[in-house]
VEXFIMAR-181648 format. One line per field, with one value per residue (C-alpha): x, y, z; residue number from 1. Coordinates in steps of 0.5 Angstrom, whole numbers, padded with zeros to 4 digits, always signed. Layout:
BEGIN
c1 = (X	...) $
c2 = (Y	...) $
c3 = (Z	...) $
seq = (NUM	...) $
//
This chain:
BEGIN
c1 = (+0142	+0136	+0137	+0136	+0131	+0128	+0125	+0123	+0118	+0117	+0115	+0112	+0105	+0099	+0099	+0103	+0103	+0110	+0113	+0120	+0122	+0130	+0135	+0141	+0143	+0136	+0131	+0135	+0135	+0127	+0126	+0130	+0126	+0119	+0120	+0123	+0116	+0112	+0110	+0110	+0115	+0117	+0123	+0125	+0131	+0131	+0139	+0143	+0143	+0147	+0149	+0148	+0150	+0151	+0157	+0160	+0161	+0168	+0167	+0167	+0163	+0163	+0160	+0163	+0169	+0168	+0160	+0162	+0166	+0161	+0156	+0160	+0162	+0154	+0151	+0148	+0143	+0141	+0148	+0150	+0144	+0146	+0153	+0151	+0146	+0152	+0157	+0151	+0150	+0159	+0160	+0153	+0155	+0161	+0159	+0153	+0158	+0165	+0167	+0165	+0167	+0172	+0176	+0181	+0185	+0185	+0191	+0189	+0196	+0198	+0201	+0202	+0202	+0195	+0192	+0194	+0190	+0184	+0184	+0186	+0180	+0175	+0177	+0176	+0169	+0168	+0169	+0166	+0160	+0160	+0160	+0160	+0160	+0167	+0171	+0177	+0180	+0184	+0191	+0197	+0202	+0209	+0213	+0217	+0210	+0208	+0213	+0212	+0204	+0204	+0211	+0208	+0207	+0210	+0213	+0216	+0213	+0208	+0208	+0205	+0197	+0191	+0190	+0183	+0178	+0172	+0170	+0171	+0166	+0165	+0159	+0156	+0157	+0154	+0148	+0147	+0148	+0142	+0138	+0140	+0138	+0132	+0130	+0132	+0127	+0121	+0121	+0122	+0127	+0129	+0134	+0133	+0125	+0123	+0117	+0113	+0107	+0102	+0094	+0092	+0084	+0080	+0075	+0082	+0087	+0091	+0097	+0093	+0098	+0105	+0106	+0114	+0117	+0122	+0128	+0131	+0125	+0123	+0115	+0111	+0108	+0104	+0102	+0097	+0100	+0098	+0104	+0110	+0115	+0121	+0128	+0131	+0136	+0137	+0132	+0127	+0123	+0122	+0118	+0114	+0112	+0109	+0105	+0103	+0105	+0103	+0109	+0115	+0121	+0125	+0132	+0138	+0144	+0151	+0157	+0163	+0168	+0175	+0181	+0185	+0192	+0196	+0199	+0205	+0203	+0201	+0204	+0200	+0194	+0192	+0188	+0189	+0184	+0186	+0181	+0181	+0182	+0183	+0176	+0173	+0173	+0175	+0179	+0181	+0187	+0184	+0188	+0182	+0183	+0190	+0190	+0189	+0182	+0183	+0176	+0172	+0170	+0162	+0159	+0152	+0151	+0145	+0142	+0145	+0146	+0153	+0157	+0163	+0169	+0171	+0179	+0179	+0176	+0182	+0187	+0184	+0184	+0192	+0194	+0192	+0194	+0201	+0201	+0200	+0205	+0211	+0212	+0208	+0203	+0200	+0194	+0197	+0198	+0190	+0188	+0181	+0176	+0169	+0163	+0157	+0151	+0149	+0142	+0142	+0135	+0133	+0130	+0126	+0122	+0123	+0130	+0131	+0135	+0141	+0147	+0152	+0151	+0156	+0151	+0146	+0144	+0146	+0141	+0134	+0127	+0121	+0115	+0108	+0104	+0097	+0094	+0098	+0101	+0107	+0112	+0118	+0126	+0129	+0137	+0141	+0148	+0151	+0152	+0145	+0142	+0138	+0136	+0133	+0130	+0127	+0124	+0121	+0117	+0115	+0112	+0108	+0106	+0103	+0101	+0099	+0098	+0095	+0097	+0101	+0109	+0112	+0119	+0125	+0129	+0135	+0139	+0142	+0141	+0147	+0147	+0149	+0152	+0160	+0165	+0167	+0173	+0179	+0177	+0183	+0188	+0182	+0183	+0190	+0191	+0188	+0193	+0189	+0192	+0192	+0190	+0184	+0182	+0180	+0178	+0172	+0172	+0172	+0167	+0162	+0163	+0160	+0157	+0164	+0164	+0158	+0161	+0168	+0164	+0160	+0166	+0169	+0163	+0165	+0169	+0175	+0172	+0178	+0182	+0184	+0181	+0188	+0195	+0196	+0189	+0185	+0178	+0176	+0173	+0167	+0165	+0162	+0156	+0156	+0154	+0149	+0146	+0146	+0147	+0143	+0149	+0147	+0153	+0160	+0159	+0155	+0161	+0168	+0163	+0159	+0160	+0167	+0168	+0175	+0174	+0172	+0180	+0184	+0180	+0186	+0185	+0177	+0178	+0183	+0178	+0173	+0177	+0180	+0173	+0169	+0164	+0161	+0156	+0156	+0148	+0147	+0153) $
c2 = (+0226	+0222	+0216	+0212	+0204	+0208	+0214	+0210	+0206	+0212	+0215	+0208	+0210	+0206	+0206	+0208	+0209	+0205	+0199	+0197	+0190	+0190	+0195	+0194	+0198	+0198	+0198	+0205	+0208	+0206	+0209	+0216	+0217	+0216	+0220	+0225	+0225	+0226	+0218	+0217	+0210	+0204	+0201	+0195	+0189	+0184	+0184	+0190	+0195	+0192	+0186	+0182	+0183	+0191	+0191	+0185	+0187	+0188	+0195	+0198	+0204	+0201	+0201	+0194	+0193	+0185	+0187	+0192	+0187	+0182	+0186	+0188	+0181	+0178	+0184	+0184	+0190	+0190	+0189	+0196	+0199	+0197	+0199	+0206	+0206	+0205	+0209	+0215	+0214	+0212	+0220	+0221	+0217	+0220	+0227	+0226	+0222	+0225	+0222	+0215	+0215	+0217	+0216	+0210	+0208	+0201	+0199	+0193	+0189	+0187	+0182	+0183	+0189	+0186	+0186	+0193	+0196	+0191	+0194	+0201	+0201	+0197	+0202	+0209	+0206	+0206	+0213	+0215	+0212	+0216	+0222	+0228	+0224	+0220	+0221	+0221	+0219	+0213	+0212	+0207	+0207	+0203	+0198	+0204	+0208	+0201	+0200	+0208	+0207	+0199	+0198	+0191	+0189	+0182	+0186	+0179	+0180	+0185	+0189	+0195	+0196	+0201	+0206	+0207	+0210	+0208	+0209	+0206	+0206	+0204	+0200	+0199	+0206	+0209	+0205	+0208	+0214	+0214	+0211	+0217	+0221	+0218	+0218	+0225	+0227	+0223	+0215	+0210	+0206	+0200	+0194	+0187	+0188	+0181	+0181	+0175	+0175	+0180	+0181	+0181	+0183	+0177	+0180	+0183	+0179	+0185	+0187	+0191	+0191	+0188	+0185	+0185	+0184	+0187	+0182	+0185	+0187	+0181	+0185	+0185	+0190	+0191	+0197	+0199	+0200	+0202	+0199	+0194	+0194	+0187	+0189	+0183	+0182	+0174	+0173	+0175	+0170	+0168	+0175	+0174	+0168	+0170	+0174	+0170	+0162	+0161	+0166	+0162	+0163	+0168	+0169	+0165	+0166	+0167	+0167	+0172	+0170	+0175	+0175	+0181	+0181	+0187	+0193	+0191	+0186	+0191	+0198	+0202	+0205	+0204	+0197	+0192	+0188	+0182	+0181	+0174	+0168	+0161	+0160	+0166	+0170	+0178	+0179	+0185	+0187	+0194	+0197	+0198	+0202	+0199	+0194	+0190	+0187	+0180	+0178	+0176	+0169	+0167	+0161	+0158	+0158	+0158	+0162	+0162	+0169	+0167	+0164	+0162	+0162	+0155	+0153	+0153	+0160	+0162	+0158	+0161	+0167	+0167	+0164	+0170	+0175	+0171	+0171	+0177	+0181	+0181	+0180	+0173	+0171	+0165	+0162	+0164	+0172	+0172	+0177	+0176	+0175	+0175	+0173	+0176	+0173	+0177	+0177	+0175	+0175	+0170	+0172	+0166	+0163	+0156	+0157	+0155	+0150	+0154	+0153	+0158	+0164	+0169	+0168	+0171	+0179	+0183	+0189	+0190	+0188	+0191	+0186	+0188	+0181	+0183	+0179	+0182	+0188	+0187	+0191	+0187	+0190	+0184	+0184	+0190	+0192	+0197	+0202	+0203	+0202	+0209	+0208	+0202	+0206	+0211	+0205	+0201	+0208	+0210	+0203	+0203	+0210	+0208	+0201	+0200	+0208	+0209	+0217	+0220	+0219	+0224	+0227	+0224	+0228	+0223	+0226	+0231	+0230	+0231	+0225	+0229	+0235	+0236	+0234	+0240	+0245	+0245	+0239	+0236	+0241	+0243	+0237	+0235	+0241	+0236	+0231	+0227	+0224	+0226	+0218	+0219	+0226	+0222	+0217	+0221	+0225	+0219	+0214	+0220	+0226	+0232	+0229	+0227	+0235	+0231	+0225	+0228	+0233	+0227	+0223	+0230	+0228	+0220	+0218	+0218	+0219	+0221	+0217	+0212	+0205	+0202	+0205	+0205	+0205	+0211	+0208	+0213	+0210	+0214	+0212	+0206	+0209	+0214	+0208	+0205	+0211	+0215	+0209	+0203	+0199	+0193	+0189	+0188	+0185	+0192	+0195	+0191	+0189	+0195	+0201	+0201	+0195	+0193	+0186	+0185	+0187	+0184	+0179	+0179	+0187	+0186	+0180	+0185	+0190	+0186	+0183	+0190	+0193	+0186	+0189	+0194	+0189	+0184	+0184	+0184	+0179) $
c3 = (+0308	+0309	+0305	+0311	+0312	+0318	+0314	+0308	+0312	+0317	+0310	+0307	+0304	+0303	+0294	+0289	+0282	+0280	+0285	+0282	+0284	+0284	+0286	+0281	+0275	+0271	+0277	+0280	+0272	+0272	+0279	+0277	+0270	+0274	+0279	+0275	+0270	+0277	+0279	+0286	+0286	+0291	+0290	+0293	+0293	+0298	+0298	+0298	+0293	+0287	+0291	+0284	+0278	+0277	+0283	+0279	+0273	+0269	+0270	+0263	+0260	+0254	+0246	+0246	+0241	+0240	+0239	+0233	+0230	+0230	+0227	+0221	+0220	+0220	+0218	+0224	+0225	+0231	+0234	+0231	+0234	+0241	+0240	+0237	+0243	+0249	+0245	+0246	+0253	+0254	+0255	+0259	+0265	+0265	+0266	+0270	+0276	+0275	+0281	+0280	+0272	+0267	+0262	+0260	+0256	+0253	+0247	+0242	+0241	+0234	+0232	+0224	+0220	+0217	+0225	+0225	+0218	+0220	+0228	+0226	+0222	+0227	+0232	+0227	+0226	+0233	+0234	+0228	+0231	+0237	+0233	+0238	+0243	+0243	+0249	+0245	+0238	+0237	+0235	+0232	+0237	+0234	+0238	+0242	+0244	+0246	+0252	+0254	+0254	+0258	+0260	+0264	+0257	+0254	+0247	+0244	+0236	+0237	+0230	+0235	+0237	+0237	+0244	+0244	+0250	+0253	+0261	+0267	+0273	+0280	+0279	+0286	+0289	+0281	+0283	+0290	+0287	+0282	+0288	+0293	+0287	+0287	+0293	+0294	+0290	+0293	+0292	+0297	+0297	+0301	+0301	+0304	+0302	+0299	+0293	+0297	+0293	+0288	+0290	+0282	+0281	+0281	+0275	+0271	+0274	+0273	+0279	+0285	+0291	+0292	+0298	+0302	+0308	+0311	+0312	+0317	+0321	+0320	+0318	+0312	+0308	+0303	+0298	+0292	+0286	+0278	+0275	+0277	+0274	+0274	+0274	+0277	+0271	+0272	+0277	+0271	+0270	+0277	+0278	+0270	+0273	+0280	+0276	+0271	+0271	+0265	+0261	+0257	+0260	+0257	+0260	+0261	+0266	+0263	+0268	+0267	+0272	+0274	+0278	+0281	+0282	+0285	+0281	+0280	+0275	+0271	+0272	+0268	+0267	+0261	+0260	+0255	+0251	+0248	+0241	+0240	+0245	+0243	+0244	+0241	+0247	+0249	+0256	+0259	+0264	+0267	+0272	+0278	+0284	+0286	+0283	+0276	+0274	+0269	+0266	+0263	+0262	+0258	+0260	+0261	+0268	+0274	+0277	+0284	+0290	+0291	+0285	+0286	+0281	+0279	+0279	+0271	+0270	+0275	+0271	+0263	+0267	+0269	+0263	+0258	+0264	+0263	+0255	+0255	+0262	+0263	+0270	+0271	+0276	+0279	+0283	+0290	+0287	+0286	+0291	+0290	+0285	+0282	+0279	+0275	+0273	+0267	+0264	+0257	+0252	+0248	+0243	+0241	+0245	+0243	+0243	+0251	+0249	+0246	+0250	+0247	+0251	+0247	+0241	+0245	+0243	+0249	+0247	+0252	+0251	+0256	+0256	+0258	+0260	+0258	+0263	+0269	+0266	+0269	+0266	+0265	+0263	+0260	+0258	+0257	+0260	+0265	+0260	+0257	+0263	+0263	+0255	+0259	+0264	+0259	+0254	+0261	+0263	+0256	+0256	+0262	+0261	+0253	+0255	+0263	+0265	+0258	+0257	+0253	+0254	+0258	+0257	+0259	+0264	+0266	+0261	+0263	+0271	+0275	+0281	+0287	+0288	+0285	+0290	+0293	+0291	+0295	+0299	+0299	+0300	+0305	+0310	+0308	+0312	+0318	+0319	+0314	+0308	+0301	+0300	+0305	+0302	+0295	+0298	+0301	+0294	+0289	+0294	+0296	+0291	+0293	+0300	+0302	+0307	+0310	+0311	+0313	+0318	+0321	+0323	+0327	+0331	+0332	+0338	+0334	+0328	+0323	+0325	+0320	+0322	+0320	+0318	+0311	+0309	+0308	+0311	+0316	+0324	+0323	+0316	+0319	+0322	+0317	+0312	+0317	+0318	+0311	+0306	+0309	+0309	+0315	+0315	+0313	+0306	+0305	+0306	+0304	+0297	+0295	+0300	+0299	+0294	+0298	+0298	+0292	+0290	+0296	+0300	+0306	+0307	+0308	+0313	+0316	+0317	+0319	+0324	+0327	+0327	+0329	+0333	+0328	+0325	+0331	+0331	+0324	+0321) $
seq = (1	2	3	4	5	6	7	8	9	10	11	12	13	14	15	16	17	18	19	20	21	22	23	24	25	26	27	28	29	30	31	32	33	34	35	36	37	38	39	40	41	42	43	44	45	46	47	48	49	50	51	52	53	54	55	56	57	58	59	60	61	62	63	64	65	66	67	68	69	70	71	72	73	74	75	76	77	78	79	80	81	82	83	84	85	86	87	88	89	90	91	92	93	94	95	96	97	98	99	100	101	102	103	104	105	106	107	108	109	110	111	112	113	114	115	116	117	118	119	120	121	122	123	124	125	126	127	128	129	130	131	132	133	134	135	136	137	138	139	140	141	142	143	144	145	146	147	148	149	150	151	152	153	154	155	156	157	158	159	160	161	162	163	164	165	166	167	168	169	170	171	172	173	174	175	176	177	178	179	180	181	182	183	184	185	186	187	188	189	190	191	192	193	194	195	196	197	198	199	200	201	202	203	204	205	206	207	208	209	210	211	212	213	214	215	216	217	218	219	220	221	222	223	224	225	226	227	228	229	230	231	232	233	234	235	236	237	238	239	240	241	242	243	244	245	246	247	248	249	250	251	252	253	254	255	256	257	258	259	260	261	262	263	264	265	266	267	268	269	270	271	272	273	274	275	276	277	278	279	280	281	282	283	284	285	286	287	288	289	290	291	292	293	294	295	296	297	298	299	300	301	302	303	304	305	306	307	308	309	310	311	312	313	314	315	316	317	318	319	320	321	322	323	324	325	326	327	328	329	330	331	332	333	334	335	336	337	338	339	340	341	342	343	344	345	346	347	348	349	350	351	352	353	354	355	356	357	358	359	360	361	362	363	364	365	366	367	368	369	370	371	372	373	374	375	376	377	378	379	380	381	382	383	384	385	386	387	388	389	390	391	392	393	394	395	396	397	398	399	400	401	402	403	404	405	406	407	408	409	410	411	412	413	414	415	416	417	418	419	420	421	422	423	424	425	426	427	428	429	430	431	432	433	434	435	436	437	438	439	440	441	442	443	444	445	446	447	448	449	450	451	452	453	454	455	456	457	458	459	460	461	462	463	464	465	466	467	468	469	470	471	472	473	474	475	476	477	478	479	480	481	482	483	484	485	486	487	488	489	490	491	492	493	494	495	496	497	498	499	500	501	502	503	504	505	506	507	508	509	510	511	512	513	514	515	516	517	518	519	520	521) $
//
């Protein structure tokens, strides 16, 4: 266990083959391929780790139903080929972190004996494409099988639906895992780090050195690099820029707001997926941890490090959850709520005035400036981060290192060791609660032994912080010393990701245990 700040600046060295500005999905994907191919890597993020988009997504492991609909409708190659791709890499991040992914089942309501022919085939496609990777096959369900499957569900002229599979992950904590892994292997890797500036050649103006500071130390660093990769999603054109001024812009920003309401307005475990809304949009109702998730919305926005939901978007949001749920829900049952900014690609370069946001593709591109050779990974989604990562490491080694491309190990690699047998039944036997049992399992797979042992060592380490709640005293200062978590926000969004479901419950923690962070918040 040595994923802590003060070993990776004690470990901090003068030069490195590969800097990654960004510890999000995409940087930590880059820096566990690169390390795995034997390059010495940095990684910086000058927040915490997944504090941006990649800890505020709708949750998803997905091909993307509505993305296989549009590329039939238009014919769309390039759409077909990232949902091809995702559906690929679906079951991958679920085998390699089975603790923080899995499985879930999504029912398609139909309307019409029309809707149910016109899903039934969209979702037989969908699983066909998947091949040998498909979770699990699709199936009609009738109006009786609906109401055992989804008994919150409004059946009024429901003619039956379509139960298909994707996955469900826990963002945050699966990011943290890559990074871990990452780390594990070699890389230096380090939150609350900011890219202040680069050192470029005067003679080839190629990037030299990467200069940062500390922002909790309030120290600059710097370091020689050979290549530096941009993995800063919406912050994109930013970093593009500061390497070379004179490059076009090429992101734009487009916001997915979500409200969560408790678990009794959805008593189920299957989620839902509203095909068509009024505007043209997808909505899910995903069960989450306790709670029940309703996203997402799709709309031009600016970049910003704290956007906050606007009162229409939990208005439209509740109106489709009301639409569709039996047990209805308003504005003071919202328990929290959420907004990620998503990365989006414009593929024309002239096309900066395009407002339409849903109309932009969602697939990735990696881009060589061939003044600076800043490596750039453009765009994407969560599901393809590591195809991301594999596309952004073939480039560097081709275009900026200039040698043969290496073989992608990422694949088949396991993040962290499996969760320990019996390790439930194990400490339940010690006056611990099933509840906290898997919250140490599904929070920390197979380091949750070393967690458990760590808060038997904490002065009332194993006691539950509050009654009720399966959050242990000593894990605190586990995650400030094993996982870099500097302050309460790292913990409640990230680390355990409460109070991104109940907002009350993290501002009860927080009061509880005040003083935890009391040097830092």
């Amino acid at each position: 266990m040595s994923f802590r700040r003060v070993d990776q600046f004690a470990k901090l060295k003068d030069s490195y083959d590969l800097c990654i500005i960004g510890g999000g999905a995409t940087g930590a994907g880059v820096a566990l391929d690169a390390t795995l191919r034997g390059y010495s890597v940095l990684l910086i993020e000058k927040g915490d780790f997944a504090c941006q988009t990649s800890s505020k997504s709708t949750k998803l492991v997905h091909g993307g139903v509505r993305y296989l609909e549009q590329a039939v409708r238009n014919v769309d190659w390039q759409q077909f080929k990232m949902v091809y791709k995702a559906l690929h890499e679906r079951k991958i991040i679920l085998q390699n972190a089975p603790h923080l992914a899995h499985p879930l089942a999504l029912l398609t309501p139909c309307y019409s004996w029309w809707d149910r022919m016109y899903y039934r085939i969209g979702m037989w496609l969908y699983d066909k494409i998947a091949g040998s990777t498909n979770i699990k096959d699709s199936r009609g369900l009738g109006l009786n099988q609906i109401k055992r499957e989804v008994p919150g569900l409004e059946t009024n002229r429901i003619k039956g639906g379509i139960l298909y599979y994707d996955g469900q992950l826990n963002d945050a904590r699966y990011a943290l895992s890559i990074l871990q892994e990452a780390e594990r292997l070699g890389a230096t890797i380090i939150n609350y780090c900011e890219l202040t500036s680069f050192f470029c050649s005067p003679k080839s103006l190629k990037i030299k050195h990467v200069h940062f500071k500390d922002l909790v130390g309030d120290i600059e660093h710097s370091a020689s690099v050979r290549a530096v990769v941009n993995a800063t999603g919406p912050y994109t054109d930013a970093i593009r820029k500061m390497a070379n001024p004179k490059l076009a812009s090429r992101m734009k920003v487009s916001r997915g707001a979500h409200i969560v309401l408790p678990h009794s307005f959805w008593p189920s475990e299957t989620a839902l997926l509203i095909p068509k809304t009024d505007d043209g949009r997808v909505v899910f109702l995903i069960p989450w941890r306790g709670y029940v998730l309703v996203g997402t919305t799709d709309d031009p926005d600016e970049i910003s490090d704290q956007p906050e939901i606007l009162d229409e978007e939990k208005v439209y949001l509740l109106e489709y959850f009301n639409r569709f749920a039996k047990q209805k829900a308003n504005l003071a049952d919202i328990s929290s709520h959420f907004v990620g900014q998503r990365p989006l690609l414009q593929v024309q370069l002239n096309d900066a005035m395009q407002s339409d946001t849903k109309s932009l593709v969602r697939d990735h591109e990696v881009e060589v400036d061939q003044r600076s050779k800043l490596v750039s990974i453009m765009g994407g989604k969560w599901t393809t981060y590591r195809i991301m990562a594999l596309d952004t490491m073939d480039l560097v080694e081709t275009e900026v290192f200039h040698v043969n491309k290496s073989v992608c190990k990422t694949k088949h690699h396991a993040l962290g060791i499996s969760v320990p047998v019996n390790f439930s039944k194990e400490i339940s036997q010690r006056d611990v609660s099933l509840e906290t049992a898997k919250h140490l399992e599904e929070t920390y797979g197979g380091h949750a032994r070393n967690v458990w042992e760590f808060c038997q060592k904490e002065p009332a380490g194993t006691q539950v912080i509050d009654r009720g709640l399966p959050y242990l005293e000593g894990e605190i200062e586990y995650l400030k010393q094993f996982e870099m978590a500097t302050s309460w926000d790292d913990v409640l969004k990230r680390r355990w990701g409460i109070a991104l479901r109940d907002e009350a419950l993290a501002s009860r923690l927080v009061a509880i245990k005040k003083e935890a962070f009391a040097s830092l918040d």
